[in-house]
C-alpha positions in Angstrom: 33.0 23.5 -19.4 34.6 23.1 -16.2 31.9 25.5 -14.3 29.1 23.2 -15.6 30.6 20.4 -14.5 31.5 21.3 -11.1 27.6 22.3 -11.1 25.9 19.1 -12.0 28.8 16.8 -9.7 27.0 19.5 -6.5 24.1 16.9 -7.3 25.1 13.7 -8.7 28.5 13.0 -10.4 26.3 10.8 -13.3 24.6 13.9 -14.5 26.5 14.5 -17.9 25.6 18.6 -18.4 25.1 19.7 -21.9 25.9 23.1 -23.6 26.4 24.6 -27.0 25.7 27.9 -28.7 22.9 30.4 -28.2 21.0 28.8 -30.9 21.6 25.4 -29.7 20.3 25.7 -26.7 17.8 27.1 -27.8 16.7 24.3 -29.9 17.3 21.6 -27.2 15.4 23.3 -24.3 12.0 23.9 -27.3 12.5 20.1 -27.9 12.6 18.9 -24.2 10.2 21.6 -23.4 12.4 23.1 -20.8 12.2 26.9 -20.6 15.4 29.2 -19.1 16.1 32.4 -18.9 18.8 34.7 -16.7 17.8 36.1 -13.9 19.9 39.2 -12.4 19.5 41.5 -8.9 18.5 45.1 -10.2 22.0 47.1 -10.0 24.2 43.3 -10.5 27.1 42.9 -13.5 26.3 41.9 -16.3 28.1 38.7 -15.4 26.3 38.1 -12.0 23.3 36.0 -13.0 21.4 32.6 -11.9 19.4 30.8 -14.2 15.6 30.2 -13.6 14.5 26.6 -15.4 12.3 23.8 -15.3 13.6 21.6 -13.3 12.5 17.6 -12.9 13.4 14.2 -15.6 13.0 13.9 -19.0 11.8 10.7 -20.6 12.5 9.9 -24.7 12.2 6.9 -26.0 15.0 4.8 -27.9 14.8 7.4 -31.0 15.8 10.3 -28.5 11.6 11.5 -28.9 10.1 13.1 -26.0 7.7 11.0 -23.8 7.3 12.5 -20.8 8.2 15.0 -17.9 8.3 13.8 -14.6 8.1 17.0 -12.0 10.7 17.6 -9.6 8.8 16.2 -6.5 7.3 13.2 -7.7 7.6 10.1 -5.7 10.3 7.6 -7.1 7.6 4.9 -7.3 5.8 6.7 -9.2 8.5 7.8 -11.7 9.4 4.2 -11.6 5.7 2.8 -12.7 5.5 5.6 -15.5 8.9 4.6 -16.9 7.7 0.7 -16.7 4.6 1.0 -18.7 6.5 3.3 -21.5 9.0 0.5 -21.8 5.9 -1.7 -22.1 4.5 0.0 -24.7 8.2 0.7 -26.5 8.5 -3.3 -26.8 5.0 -3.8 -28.2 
């Protein structure tokens, strides 16, 4: 929704954020390998929570399969050479 979106924009207004049910989410995060979970101050509302996740890229290849995970701090060249050679290898 509109929350998300103002969230993602914070960092880049390409991001596209992505939600669904429970169950959903579930699924997408065990298929990305991405873990989550809610985080709240001892003595907070129920509705005063941040989210702890993995953060960092994903890489899948043209069939939406997972390649790789690049961490949050790696160097842009080196993102860069990684997603070079698995296009390489995706046109073999």
């Amino acid at each position: 929704g509109k929350v998300l979106k103002t969230y993602t924009e914070f960092f880049d207004p390409r991001i596209l954020g992505l939600t669904g049910s429970p169950e959903l989410v579930r699924r997408a995060a065990e298929s990305f390998r991405i873990q989550y979970e809610k985080v709240r101050e001892p003595g907070a509302a129920a509705d005063n929570y941040t989210m702890s996740h993995t953060a960092g890229m994903v890489l899948l290849d043209g069939r939406g399969r997972f390649l790789a995970r690049f961490p949050y701090a790696m160097p842009a060249s080196e993102v860069g050479e990684r997603i070079r050679a698995a296009l390489a290898a995706e046109t073999r």
